[in-house]
C-alpha positions in Angstrom: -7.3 9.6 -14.0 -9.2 7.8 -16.7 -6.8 5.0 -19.3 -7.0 7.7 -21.7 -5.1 10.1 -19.1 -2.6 7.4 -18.3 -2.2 6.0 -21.8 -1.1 10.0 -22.5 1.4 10.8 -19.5 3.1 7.1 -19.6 6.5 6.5 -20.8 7.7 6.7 -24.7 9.3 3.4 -25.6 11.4 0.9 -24.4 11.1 -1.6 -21.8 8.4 0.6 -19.2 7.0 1.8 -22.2 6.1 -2.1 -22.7 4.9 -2.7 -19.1 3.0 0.5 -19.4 0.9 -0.6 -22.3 0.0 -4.4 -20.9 -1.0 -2.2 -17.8 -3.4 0.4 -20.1 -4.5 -2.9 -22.3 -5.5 -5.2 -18.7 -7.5 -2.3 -17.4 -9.2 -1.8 -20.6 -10.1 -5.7 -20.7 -11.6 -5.1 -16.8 -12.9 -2.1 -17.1 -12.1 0.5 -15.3 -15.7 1.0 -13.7 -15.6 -0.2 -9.8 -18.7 -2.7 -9.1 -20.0 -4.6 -6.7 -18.6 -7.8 -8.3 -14.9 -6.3 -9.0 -14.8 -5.5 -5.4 -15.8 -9.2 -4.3 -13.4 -10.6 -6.8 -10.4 -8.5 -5.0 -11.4 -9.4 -1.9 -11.2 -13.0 -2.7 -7.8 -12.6 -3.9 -6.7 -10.9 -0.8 -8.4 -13.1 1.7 -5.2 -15.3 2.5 -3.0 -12.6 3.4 -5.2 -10.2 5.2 -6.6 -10.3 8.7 -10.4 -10.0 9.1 -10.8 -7.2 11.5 -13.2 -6.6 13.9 -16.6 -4.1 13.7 -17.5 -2.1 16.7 -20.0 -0.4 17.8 -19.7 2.9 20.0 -22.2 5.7 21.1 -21.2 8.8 19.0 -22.0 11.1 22.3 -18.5 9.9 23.7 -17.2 11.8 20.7 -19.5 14.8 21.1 -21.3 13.9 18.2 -24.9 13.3 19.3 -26.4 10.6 20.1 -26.7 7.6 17.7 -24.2 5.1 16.8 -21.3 4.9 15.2 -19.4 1.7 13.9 -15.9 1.2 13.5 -14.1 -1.1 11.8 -10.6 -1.4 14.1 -7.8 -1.7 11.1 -5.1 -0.8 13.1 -5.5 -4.9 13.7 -4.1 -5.5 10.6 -0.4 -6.7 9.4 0.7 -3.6 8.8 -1.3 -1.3 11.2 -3.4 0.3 8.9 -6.3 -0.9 6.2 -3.7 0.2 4.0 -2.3 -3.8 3.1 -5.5 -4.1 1.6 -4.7 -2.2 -1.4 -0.8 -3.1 -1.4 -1.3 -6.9 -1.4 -4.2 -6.4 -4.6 -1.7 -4.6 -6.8 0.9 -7.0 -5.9 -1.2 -9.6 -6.4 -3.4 -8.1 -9.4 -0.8 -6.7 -11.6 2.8 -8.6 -12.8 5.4 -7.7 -10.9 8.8 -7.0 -12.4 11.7 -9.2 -12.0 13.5 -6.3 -9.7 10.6 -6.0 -7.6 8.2 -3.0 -6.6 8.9 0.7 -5.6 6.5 3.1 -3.2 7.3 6.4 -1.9 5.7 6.4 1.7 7.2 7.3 4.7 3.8 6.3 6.7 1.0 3.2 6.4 1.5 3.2 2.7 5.1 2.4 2.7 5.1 -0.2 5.7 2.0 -1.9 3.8 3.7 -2.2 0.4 6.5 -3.4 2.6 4.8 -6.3 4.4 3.1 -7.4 1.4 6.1 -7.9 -0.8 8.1 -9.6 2.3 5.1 -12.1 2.2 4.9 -12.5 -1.3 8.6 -12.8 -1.7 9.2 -10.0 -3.7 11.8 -6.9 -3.5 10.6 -3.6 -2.4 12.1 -0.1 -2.0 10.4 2.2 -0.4 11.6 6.3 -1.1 11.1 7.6 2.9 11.4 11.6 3.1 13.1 13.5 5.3 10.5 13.5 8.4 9.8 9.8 8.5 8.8 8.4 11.8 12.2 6.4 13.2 8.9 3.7 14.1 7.9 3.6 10.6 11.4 3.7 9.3 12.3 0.4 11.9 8.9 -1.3 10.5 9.4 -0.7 6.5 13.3 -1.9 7.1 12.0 -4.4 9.6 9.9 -6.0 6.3 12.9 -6.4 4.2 12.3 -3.4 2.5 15.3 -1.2 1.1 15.2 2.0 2.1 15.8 4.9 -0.3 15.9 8.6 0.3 16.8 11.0 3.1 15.0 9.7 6.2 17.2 6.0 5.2 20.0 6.3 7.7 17.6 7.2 10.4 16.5 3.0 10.9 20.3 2.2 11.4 20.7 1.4 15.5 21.7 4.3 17.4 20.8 6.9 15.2 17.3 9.2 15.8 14.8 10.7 14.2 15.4 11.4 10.6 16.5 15.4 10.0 17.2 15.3 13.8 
């Protein structure tokens, strides 16, 4: 979605209308054109609270692909499990954060990412789980300090099980 897009589906006045707009006008300043240099500069800013995770190489005939090489970077090293922390600590860290915190609706690596990042940032998050949320991604997003909203919530609580169960 380009800033005209958003600048045409965002809110109509008051107070989100506001943040909306100094979100439409900070990606115009930047650009919204992903370079080599953007990229760098985001990594940078991230660098403290990530984990640098390792590359591996395997032989792609264990995977019955051939053979050459495959690498793999192993992200599952991360905070959070998943690369996904990567892109939850830059928007935490790239955009302003309301006084009442951040929202995500994740019941999987997105959630538990946004999660970690606020806890470590010190900011509020709620995270909107469905229904079929993993009790193990439930226990980590709650685990994080996260509030939990929606249907799968109750599943987290001790000796309850699997959400819709």
């Amino acid at each position: 979605m380009t800033v005209i897009e958003r600048q045409q589906v965002g809110p109509r006045g008051g107070p989100d209308a506001a943040r909306w707009n100094e979100t439409i006008a900070r990606e115009r300043e930047m650009g919204s054109e992903i370079t080599r240099e953007r990229i760098a500069a985001t990594e940078k800013l991230i660098r403290p609270h990530i984990r640098r995770t390792p590359v591996i190489e395997v032989d792609a005939a264990d995977f019955g692909l051939g053979a050459s090489s495959i690498c793999l970077k192993l992200e599952l090293m991360q905070h959070s499990g998943s690369f996904k922390v990567r892109g939850a600590f830059a928007n935490l860290l790239m955009r302003k954060v309301p006084p009442v915190g951040v929202i995500a609706a994740s019941g999987g690596n997105h959630g538990v990412a946004v999660a970690f990042g606020a806890m470590r940032l010190g900011v509020k998050a709620a995270i909107f789980v469905p229904k079929v949320t993993s009790s193990a991604k439930l226990d980590r997003i709650r685990a994080y300090g996260a509030e939990l909203v929606g249907p799968a919530r109750d599943a987290a609580r001790p000796g309850l099980g699997r959400a819709g169960v």
